[in-house]
Backbone as a ProteinNet text record, in pm:
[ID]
protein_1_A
[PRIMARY]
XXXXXXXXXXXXXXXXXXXXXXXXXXXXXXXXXXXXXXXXXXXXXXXXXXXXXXXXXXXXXXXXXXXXXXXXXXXXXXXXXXXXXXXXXXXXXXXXXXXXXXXXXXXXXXXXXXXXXXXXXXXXXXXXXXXXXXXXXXXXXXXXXXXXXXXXXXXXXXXXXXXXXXXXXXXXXXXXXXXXXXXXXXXXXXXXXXXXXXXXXXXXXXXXXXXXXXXXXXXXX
[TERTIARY]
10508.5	10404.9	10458.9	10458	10467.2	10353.1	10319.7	10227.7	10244.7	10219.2	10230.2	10146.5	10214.9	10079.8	10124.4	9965.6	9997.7	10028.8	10047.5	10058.9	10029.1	9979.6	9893.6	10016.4	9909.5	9987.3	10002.3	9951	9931.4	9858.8	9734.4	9719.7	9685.1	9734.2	9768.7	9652.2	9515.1	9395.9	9397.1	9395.4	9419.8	9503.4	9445.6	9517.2	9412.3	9420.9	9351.1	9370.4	9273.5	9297.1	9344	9333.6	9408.8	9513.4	9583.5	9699.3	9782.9	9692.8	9785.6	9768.4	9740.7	9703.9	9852.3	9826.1	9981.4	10075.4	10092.1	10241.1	10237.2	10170.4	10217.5	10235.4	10156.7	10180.3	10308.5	10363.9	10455.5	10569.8	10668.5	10836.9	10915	10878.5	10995.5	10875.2	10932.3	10849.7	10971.9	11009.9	11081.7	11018.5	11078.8	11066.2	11147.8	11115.9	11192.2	11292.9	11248.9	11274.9	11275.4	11337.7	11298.2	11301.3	11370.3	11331.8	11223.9	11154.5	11050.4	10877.6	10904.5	10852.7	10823.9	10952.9	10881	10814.9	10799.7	10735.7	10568.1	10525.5	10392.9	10360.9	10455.9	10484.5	10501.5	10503.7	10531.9	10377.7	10337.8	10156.5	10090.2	10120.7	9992.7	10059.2	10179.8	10205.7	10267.5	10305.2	10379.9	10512.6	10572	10678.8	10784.7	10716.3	10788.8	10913.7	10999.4	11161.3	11132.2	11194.1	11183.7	11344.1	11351.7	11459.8	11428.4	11542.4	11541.8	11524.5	11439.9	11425.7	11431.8	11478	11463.9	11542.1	11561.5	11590.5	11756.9	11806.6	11954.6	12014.4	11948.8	11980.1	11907.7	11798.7	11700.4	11726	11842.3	11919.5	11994.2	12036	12130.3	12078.4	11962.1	11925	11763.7	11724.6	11580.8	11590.5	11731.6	11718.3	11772	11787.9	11805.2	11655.1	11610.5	11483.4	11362.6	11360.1	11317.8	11329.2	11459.6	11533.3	11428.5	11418.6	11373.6	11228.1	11180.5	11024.1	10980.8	11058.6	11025.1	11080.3	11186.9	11135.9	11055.7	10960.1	10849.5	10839.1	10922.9	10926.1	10790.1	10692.7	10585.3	10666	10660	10726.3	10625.8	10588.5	10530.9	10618.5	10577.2	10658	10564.3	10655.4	10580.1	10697.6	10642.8	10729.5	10725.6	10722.3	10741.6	10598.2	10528	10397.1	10328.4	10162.1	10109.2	10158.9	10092.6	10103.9	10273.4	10315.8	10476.2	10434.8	10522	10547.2	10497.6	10391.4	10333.3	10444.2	10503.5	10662	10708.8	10731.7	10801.1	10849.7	10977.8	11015	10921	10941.8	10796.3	10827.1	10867	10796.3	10917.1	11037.1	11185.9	11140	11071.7	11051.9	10963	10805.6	10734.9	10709.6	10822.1	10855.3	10917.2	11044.7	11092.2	11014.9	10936.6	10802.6	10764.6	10682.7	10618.4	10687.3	10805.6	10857.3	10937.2	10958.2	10999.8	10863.7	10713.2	10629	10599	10610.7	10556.2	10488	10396.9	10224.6	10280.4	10187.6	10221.7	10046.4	10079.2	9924.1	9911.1	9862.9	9851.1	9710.3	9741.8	9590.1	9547.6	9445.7	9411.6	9442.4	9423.7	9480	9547.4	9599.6	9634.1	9727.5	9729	9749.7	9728.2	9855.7	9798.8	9751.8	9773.2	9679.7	9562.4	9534.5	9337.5	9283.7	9294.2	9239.7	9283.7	9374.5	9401.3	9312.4	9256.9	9225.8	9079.7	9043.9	8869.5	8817.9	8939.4	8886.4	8936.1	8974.7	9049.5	8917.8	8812.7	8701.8	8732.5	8859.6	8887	8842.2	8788.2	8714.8	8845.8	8789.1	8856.2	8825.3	8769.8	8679.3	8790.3	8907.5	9007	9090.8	9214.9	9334.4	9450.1	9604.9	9679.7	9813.4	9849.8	9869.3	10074.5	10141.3	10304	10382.7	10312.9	10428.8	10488.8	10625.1	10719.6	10795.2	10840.1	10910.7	11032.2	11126.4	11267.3	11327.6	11405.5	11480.4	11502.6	11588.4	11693.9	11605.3	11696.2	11660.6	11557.2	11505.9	11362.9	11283.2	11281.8	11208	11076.4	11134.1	11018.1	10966.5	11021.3	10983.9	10817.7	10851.6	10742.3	10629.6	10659.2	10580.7	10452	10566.6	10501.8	10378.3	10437.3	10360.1	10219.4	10240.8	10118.9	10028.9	10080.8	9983.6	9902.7	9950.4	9864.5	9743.6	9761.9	9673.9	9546.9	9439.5	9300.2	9181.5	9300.5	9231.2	9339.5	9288.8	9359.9	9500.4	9573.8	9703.3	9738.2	9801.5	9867.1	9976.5	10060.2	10208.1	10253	10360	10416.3	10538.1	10517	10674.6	10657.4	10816.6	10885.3	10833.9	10819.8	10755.8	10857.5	10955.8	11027.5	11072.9	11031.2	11016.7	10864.5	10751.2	10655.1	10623.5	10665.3	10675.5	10730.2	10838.1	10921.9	10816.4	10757.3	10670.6	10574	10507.8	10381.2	10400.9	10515.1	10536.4	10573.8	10666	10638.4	10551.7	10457.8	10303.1	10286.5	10239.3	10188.6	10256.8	10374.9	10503	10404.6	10394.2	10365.7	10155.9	10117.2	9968.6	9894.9	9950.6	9903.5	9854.5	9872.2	9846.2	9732.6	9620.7	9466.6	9443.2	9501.7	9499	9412.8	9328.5	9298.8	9344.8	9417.9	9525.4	9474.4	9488.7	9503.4	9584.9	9681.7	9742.6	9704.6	9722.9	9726	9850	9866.8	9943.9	9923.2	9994.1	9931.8	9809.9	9822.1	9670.3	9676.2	9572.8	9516.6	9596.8	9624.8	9698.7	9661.6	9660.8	9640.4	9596.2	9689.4	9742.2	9691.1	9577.8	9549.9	9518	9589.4	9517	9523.8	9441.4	9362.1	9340.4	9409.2	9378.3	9337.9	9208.8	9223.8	9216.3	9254	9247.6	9334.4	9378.5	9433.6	9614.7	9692.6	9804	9908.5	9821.3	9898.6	9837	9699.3	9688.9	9717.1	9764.3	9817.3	10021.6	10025.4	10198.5	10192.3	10085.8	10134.1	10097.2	10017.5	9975.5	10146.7	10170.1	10279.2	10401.5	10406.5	10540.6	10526.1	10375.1	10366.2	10353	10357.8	10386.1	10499.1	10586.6	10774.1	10734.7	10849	10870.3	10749.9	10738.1	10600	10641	10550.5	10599.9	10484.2	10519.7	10439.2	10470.7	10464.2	10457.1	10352.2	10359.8	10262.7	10214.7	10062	10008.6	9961.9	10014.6	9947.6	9907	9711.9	9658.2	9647.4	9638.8	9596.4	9481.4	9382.9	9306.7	9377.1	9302.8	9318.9	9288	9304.4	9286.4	9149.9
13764.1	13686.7	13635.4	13509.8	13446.6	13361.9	13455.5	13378.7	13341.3	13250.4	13106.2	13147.3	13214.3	13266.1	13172.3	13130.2	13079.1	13142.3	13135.7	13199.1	13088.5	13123.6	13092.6	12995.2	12864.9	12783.4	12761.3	12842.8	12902.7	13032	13078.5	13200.3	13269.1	13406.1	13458.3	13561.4	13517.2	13578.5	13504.2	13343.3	13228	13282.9	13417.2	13506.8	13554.1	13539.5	13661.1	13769.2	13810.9	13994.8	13995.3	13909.6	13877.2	13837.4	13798.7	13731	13889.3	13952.9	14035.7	14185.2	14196.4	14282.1	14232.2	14084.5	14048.6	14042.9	14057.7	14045.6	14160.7	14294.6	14428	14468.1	14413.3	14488.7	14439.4	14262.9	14206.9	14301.7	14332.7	14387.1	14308.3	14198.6	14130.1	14001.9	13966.5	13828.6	13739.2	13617.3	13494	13403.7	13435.3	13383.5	13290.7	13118.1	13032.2	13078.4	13120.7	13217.6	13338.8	13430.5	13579.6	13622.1	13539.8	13582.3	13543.1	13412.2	13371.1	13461.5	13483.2	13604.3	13742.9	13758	13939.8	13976.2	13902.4	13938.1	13918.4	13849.8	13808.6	13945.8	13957	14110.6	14236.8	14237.2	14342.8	14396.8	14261.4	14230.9	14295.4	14276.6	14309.5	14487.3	14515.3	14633.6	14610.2	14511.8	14465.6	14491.9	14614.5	14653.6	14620.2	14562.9	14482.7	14424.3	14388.7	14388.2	14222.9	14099.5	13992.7	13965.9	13818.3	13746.7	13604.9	13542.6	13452.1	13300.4	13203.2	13133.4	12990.2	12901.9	12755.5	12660.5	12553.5	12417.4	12446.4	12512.3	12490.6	12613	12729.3	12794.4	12801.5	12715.1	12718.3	12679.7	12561	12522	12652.1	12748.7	12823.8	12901.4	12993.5	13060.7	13132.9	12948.4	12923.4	13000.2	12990.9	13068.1	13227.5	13274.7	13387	13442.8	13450.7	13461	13426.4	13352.9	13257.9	13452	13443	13557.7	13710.3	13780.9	13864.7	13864.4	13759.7	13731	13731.6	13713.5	13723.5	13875	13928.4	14078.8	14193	14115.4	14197.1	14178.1	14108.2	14137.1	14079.7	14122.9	13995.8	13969.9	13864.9	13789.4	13728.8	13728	13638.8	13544.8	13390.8	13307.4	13251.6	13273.1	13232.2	13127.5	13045.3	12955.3	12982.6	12918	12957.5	12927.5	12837.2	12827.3	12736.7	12726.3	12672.6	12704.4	12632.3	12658.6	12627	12688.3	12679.3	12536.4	12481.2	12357.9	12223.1	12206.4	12128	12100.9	11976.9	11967.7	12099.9	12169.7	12266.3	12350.2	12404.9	12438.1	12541.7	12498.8	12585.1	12539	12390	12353	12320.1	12319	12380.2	12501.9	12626.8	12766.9	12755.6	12681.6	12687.2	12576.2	12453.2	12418.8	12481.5	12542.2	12665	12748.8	12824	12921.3	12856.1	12777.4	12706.4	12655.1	12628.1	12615.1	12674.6	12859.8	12949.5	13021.7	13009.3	13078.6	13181	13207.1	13271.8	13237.1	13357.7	13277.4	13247.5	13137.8	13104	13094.7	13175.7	13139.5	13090.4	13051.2	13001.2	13007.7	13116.4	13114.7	13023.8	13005.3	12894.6	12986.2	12846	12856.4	12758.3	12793.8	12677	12608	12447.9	12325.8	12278.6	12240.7	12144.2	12011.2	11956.6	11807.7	11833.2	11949.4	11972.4	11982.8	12061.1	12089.2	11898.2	11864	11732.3	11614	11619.6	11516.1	11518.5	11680.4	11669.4	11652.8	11686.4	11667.3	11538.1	11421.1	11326.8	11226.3	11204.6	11126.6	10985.4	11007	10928.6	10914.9	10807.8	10847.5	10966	11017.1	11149.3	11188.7	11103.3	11079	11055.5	10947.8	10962.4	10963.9	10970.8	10981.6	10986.9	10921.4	10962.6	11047.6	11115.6	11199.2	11192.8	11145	11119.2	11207.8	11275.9	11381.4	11311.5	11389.3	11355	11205.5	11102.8	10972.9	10984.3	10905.4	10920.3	10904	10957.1	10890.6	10771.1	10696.5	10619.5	10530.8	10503.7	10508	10482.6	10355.8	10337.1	10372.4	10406.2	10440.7	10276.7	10208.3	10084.8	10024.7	10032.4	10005.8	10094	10225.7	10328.5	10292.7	10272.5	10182.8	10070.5	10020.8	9829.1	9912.2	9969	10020.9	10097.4	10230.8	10250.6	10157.3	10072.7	9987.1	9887.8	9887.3	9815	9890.2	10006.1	10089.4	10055.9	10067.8	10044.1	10174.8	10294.5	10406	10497.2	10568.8	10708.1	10725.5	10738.8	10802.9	10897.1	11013.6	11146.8	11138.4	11185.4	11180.7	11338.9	11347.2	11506.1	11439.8	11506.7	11415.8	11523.2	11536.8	11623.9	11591.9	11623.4	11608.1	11504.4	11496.2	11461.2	11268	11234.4	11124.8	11115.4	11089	11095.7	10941	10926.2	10770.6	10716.8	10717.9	10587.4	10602.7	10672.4	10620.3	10603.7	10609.3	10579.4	10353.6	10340.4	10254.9	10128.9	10220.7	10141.7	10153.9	10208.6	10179.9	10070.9	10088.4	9930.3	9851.9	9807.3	9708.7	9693.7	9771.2	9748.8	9739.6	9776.3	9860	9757.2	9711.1	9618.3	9725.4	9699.7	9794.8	9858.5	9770.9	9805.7	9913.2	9964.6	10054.8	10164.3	10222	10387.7	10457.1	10573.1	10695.2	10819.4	10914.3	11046.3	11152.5	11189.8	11278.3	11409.2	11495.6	11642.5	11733.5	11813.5	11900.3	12090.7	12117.7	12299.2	12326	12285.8	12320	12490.7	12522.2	12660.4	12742.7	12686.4	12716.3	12766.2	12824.2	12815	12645.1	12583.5	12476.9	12305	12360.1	12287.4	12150.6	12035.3	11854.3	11817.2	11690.1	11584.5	11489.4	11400.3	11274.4	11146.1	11056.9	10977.8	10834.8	10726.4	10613.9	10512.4	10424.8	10323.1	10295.8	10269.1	10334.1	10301.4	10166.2	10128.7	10253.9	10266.6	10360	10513.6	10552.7	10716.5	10711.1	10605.7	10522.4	10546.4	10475.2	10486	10620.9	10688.6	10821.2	10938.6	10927.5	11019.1	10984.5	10876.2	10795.4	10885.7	10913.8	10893	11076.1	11141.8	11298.2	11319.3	11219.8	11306.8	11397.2	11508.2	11609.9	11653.9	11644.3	11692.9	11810.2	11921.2	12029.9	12052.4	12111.3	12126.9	12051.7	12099.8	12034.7	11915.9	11818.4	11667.8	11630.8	11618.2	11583.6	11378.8	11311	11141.2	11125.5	11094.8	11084.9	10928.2	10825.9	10674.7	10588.5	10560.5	10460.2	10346.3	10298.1	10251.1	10083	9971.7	9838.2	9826.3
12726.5	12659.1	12526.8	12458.9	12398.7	12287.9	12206.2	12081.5	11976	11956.9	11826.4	11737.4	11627	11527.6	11416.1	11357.5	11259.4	11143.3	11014.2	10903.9	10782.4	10663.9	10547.9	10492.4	10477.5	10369.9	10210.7	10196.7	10059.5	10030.6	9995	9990.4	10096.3	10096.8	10179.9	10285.4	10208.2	10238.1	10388.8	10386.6	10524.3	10639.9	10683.6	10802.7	10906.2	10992.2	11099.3	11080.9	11128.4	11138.3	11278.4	11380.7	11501.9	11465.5	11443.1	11376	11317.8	11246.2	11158.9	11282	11351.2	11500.1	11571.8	11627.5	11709.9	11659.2	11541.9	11477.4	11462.5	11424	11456.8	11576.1	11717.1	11820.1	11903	11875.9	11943.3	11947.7	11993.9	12032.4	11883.1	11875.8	11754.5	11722.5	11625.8	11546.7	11513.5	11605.4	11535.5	11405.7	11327.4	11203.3	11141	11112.9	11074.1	10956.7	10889.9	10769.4	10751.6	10767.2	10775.5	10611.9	10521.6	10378.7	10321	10418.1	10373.9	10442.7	10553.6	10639.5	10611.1	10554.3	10535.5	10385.9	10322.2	10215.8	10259.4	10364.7	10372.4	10510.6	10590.9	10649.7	10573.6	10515.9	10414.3	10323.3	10307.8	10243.1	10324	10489.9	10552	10618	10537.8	10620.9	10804.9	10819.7	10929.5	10959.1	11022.6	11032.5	11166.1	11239	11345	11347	11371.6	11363.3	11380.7	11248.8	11269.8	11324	11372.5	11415.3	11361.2	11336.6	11300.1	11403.6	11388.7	11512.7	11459.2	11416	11357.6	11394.2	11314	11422.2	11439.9	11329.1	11337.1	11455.2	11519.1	11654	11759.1	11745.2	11915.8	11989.5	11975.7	12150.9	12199.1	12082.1	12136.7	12187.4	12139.2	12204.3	12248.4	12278.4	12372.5	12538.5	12570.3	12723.1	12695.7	12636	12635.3	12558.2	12479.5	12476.6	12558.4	12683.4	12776.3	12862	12862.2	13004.7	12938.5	12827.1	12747.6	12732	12781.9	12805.3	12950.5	12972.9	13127.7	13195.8	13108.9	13149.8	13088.5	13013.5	12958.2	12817.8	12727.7	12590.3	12534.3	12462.4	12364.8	12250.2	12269.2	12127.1	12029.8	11918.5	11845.8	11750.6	11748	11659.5	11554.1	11420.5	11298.9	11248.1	11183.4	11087	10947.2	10837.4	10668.8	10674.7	10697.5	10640.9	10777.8	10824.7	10939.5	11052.8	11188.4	11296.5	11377.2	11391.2	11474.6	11609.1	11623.2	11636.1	11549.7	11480.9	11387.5	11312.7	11302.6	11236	11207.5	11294.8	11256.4	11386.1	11374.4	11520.4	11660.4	11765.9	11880.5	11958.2	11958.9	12106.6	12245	12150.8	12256.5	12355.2	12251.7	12315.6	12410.4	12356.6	12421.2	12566	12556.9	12702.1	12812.5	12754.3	12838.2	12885.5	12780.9	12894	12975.4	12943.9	13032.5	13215.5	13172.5	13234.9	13332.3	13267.7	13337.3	13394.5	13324.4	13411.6	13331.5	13186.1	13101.1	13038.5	13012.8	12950.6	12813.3	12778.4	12585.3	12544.8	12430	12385	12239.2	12158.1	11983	11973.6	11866.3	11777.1	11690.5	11679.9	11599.7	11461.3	11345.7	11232.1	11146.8	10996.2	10973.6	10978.3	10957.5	10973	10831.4	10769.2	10618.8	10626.8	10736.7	10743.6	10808.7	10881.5	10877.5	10706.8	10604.1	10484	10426.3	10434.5	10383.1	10396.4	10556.2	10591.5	10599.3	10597.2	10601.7	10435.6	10357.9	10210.7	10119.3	10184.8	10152.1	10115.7	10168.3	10194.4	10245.9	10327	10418.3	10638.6	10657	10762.2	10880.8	10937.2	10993.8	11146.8	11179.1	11325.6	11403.2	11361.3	11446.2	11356.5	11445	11304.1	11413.5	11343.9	11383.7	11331.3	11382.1	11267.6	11312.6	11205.7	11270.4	11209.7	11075.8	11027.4	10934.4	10950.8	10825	10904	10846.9	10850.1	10907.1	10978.5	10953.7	10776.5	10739.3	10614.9	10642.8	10753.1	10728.5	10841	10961.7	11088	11130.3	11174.6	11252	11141.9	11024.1	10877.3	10932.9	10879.7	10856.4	10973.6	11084.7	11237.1	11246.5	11205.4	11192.7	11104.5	10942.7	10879.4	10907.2	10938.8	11009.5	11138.6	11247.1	11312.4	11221.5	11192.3	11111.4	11013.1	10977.4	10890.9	10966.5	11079.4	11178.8	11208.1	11209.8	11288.9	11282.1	11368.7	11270.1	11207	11272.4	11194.4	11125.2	11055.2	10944.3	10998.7	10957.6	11007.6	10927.2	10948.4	10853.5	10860.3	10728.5	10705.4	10588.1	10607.2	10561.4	10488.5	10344.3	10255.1	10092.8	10129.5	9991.8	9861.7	9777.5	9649.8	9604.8	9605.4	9537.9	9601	9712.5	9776.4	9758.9	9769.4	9721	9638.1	9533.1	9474.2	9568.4	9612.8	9701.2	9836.9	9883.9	10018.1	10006.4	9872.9	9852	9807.9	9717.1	9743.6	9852.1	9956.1	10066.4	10159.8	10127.8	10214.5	10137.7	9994.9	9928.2	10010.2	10031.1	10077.8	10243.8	10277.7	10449.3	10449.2	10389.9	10398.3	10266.1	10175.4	10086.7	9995.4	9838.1	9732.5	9717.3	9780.3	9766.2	9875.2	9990.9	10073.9	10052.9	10066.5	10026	10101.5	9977.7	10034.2	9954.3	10052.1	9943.8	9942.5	9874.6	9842.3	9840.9	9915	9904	9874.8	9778.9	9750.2	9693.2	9740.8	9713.8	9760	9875.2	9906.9	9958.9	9952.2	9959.3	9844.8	9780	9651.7	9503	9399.7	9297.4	9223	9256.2	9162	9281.4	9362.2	9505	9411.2	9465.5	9371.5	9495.3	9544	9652.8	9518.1	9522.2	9490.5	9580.5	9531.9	9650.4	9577.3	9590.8	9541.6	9593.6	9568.5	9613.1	9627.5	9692.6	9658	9508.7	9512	9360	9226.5	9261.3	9140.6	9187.8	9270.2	9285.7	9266.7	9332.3	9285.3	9125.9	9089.6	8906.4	8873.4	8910	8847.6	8883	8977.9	9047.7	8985.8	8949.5	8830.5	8705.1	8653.4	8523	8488.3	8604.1	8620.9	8605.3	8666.8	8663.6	8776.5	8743	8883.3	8940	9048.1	9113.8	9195	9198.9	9291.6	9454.5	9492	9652.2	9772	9877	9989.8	9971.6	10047.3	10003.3	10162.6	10189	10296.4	10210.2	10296.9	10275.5	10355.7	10364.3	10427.1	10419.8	10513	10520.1	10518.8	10492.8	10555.1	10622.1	10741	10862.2	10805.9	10860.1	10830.9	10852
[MASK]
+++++++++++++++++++++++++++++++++++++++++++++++++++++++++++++++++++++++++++++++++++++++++++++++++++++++++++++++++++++++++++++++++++++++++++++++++++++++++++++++++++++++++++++++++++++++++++++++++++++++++++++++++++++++++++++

């Protein structure tokens, strides 16, 4: 058996007591991070033996964990913060189950573009939600596409890029756009800004270094 637990994107209360049950009873816990992991294991008294599971060794070793599940092991997979596959590595593992005939299950939980997008006061009825951008590569192909859209779209971007893609939305999406910015959410230090992209562009200029993970939520044409 194979479960997708989520884990807290900021404070650390944002847990199941199901959640904190399967990660004690699983055999091992893959953890994107195991330095980032056991301190929030450690919180809840979780002594379970982690392994390390992320983008740079899951080709290597998705079938041997595949083989270890299928002779009985429960595994639970956590990432650094939200639900495992949600930009973030799962869904290599969890095609292979699937595919070898082992159950996969995911608890609900969090997601930083659910808290983003229901508190953005942007319509939320539909949405599409693409994640983080290419850097380079098909970058503005992607763009041009979303600004067409005629509803919400969600996007995931480093603090530190943040000005430069808020600007090229203006460039693709026209300056008057309404956008809102989420950062630190469930956090101490949680900001949702919502306004237009030229005036959150100038506000985010006029901060300098910005810290947190960054949810950009869109309005639609």
């Amino acid at each position: 058996m194979l479960y997708l637990v989520p884990t807290p994107i900021g404070n650390r209360e944002d847990i199941t007591r199901r959640a904190i049950r399967l990660l004690t009873e699983a055999d091992v816990v893959l953890a994107e991070d195991t330095r980032t992991s056991r301190p929030l294991m450690q919180h809840y008294g979780v002594e379970t033996p982690l392994r390390a599971y992320h983008a740079h060794n899951e080709h290597g070793i998705v079938p041997g964990l595949v083989e270890d599940l299928k002779g009985g092991i429960t595994m639970a997979l956590i990432t650094d913060a939200g639900t495992p596959g949600i930009s973030d590595p799962g869904f290599l593992l969890v095609r292979a189950c699937r595919a070898a005939g082992v159950e996969v299950s995911c608890l609900p939980g969090p997601a930083a573009f659910v808290p983003a997008l229901a508190a953005s006061g942007i319509p939320c009825d539909r949405f599409h939600f693409e994640g983080f951008l290419p850097h380079k590569k098909g970058r503005q192909t992607r763009l041009k596409y979303l600004a067409e859209l005629p509803h919400t779209f969600v996007l995931y971007e480093s603090p530190h890029r943040i000005v430069k893609l808020l600007g090229q939305l203006a460039e693709f999406c026209g300056p008057e756009r309404t956008v809102s910015v989420a950062r630190e959410i469930s956090k101490l230090h949680e900001e949702i800004k919502t306004a237009s992209l030229t005036e959150l562009k100038t506000h985010y200029e006029s901060k300098g270094k910005v810290k947190g993970e960054i949810v950009v939520v869109v309005a639609g044409v």
